[in-house]
C-alpha positions as CSV (number, residue, x, y, z in Angstrom):
1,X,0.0,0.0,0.0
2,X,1.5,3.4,-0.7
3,X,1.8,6.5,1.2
4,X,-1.0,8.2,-0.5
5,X,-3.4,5.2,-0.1
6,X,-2.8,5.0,3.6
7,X,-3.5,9.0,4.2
8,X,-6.6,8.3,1.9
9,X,-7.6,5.3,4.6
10,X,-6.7,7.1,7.8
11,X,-8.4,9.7,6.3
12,X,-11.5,8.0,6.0
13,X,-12.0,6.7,8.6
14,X,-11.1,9.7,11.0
15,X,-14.1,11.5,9.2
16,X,-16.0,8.3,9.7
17,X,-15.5,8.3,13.6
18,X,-16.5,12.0,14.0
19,X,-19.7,10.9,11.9
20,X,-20.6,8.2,14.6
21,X,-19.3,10.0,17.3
22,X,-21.5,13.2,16.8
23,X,-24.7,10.7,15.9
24,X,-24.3,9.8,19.3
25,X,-24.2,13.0,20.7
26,X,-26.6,14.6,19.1
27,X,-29.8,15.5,21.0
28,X,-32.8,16.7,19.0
29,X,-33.7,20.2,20.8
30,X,-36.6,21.4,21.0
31,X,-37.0,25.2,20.0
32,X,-37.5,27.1,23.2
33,X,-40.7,28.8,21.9
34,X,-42.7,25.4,22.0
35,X,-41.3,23.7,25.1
36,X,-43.4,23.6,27.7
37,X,-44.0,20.7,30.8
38,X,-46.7,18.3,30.0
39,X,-49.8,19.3,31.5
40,X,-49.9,16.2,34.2
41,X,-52.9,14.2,34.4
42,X,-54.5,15.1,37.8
43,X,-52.8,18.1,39.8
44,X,-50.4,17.8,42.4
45,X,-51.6,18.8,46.4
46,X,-50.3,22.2,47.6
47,X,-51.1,21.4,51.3
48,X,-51.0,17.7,53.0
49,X,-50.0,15.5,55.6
50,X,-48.5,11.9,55.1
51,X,-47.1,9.5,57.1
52,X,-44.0,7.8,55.9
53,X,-41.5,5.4,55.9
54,X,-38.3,6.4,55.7
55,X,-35.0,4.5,55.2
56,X,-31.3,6.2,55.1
57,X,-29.0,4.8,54.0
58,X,-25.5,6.8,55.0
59,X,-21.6,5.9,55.0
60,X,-22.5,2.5,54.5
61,X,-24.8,1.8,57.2
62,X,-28.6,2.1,57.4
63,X,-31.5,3.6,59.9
64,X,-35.1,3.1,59.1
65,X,-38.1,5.3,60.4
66,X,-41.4,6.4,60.2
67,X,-41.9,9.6,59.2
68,X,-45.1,12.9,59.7
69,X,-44.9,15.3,57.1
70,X,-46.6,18.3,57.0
71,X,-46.3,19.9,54.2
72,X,-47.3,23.9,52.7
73,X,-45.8,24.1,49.0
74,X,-47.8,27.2,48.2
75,X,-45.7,28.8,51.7
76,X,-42.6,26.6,50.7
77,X,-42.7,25.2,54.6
78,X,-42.5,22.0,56.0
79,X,-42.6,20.4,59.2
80,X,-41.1,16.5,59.9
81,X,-40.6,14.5,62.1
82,X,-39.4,10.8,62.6
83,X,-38.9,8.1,64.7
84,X,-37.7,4.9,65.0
85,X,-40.2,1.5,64.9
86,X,-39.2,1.1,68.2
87,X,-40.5,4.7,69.3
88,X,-37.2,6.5,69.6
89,X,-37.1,10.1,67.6
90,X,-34.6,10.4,65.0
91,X,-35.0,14.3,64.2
92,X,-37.5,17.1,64.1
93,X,-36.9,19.4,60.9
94,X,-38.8,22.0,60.2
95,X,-38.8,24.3,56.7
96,X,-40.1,27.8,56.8
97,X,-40.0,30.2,53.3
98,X,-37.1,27.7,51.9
99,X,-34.9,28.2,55.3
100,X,-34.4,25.0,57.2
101,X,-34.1,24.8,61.0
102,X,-32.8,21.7,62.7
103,X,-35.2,21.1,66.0
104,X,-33.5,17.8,67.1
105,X,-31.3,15.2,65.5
106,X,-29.6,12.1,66.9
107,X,-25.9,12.3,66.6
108,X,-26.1,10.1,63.2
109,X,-27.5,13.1,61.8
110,X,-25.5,15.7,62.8
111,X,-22.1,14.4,63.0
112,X,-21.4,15.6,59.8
113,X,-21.3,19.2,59.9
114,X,-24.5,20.9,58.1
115,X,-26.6,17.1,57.0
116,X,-29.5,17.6,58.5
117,X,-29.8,21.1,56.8
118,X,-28.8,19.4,54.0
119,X,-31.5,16.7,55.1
120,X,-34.1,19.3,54.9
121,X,-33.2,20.8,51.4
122,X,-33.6,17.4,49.8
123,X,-37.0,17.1,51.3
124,X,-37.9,20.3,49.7
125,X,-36.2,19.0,46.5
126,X,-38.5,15.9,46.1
127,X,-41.5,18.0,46.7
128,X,-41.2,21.2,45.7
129,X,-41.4,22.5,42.1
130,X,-43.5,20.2,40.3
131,X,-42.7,21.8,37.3
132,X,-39.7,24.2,36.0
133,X,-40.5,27.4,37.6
134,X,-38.5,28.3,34.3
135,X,-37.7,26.7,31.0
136,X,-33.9,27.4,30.0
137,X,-33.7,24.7,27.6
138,X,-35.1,21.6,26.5
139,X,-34.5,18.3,24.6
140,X,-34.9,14.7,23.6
141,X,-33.0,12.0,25.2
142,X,-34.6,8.2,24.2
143,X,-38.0,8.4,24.9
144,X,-37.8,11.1,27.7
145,X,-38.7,15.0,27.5
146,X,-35.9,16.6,29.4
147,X,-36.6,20.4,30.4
148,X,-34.3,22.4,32.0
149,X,-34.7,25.1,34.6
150,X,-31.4,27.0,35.6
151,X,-31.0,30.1,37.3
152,X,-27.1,31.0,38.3
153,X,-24.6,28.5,38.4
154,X,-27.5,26.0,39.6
155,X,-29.6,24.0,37.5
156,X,-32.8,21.0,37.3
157,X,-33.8,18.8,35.1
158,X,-37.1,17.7,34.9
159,X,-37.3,14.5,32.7
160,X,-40.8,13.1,32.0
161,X,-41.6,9.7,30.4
162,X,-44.4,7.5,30.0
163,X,-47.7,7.8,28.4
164,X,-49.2,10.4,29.1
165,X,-46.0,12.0,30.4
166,X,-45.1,13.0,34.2
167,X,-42.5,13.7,35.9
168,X,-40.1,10.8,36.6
169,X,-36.7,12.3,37.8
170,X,-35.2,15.7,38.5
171,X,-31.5,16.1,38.5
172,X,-29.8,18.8,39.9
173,X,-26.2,20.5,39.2
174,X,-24.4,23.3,40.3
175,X,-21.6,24.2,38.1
176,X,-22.7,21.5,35.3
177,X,-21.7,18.5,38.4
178,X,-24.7,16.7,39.4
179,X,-25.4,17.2,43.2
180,X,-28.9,15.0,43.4
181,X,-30.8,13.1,41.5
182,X,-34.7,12.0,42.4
183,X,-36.5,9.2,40.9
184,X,-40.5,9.5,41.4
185,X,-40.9,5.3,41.4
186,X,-44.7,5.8,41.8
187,X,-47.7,7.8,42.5
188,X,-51.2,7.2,43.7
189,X,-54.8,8.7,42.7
190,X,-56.4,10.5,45.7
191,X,-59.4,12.7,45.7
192,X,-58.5,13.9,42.3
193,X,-54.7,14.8,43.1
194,X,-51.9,13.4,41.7
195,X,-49.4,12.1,44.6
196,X,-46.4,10.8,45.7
197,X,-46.1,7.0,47.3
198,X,-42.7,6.4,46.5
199,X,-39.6,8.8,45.0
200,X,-35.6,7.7,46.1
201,X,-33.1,10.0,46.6
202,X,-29.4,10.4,46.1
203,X,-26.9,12.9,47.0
204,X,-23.7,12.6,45.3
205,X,-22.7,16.1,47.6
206,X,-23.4,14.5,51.0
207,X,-23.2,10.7,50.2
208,X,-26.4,9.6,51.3
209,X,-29.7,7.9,50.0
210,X,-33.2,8.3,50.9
211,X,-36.4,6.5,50.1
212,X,-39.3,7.6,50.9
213,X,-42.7,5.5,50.9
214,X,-45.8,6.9,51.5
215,X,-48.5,5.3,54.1
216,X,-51.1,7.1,54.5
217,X,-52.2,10.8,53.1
218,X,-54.4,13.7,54.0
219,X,-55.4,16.7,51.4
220,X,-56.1,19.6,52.7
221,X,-56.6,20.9,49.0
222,X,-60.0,22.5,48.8
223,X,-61.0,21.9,45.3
């Protein structure tokens, strides 16, 4: 094979490469002016109370509890508290206007400096913001509508799937590095709402996961 040959080969197949490479890159956008979240099938509860399970899972060790959750979204306030099966509290958080305030905590939750605040954000994550308070971008990834809300250095994705589509994750980054991602497992039909029974959490930035499961709910929605 000559020299010219063998530069028309390399060639080839460098331009070839890029080809596949950029096919599997590519993600069909979708032009700002037409994005918008799917309208979800029954609307989501702005004020309720739930009792949960909850199961942490931490440094490689786990605690399981059961959970009361009050909840204002409209007020973007919380209150939660949780205790062992056997009756021993865990914590007592509390979220007012987006600011968190650690009541009590058990020394597995606060021996690292600032997780139970961090606790108490994630909780806000997994149910506040149904949908992007913004729309920055969106696109197609498989068979999912990813949407994109970003303010600052921070931004969420809000990926829907399914037929019709809701809401099945929201990722979250700060500086393009993911720092949570929430996975919405399944949801229930109550009194015309749209709920929750199960979402899992993980936080790359504090190490931790969280499931959450759902027991027993009460709407205080007037409809």
């Amino acid at each position: 094979m000559n020299s010219k040959t063998s530069h028309i080969l390399r060639s080839t197949f460098c331009i070839s490469l890029l080809f596949l490479t950029g096919c599997a890159m590519f993600q069909p956008r979708v032009p700002l002016e037409l994005a918008h979240a799917p309208e979800p099938p029954l609307p989501t509860p702005q004020t309720f109370r739930a009792v949960q399970s909850v199961v942490f899972s931490f440094y490689g060790r786990s605690m399981t509890g059961i959970g009361v959750l009050s909840l204002d979204r409209t007020a973007r306030s919380f209150e939660l508290s949780c205790m062992t099966p056997m009756g021993t509290k865990l914590f007592d958080l509390r979220m007012v206007n987006d600011e968190p305030e650690v009541l009590f905590a058990l020394p597995f939750f606060t021996e690292k400096e600032g997780f139970a605040e961090a606790v108490a954000h994630d909780i806000a994550r997994v149910y506040f913001d149904p949908e992007p308070p913004q729309i920055s971008r969106a696109w197609r990834k498989g068979d999912d509508l990813v949407i994109e809300s970003s303010n600052g250095d921070c931004a969420v994705e809000y990926r829907y799937r399914g037929n019709p589509l809701v809401l099945a994750e929201k990722r979250f980054f700060r500086r393009r590095a993911l720092e949570a991602r929430i996975d919405y497992v399944d949801a229930v039909e109550q009194e015309g709402f749209r709920c929750i029974s199960k979402a899992k959490l993980k936080s790359r930035t504090h190490g931790y996961q969280l499931t959450i499961r759902t027991k027993k709910l009460i709407i205080n929605d007037q409809k």
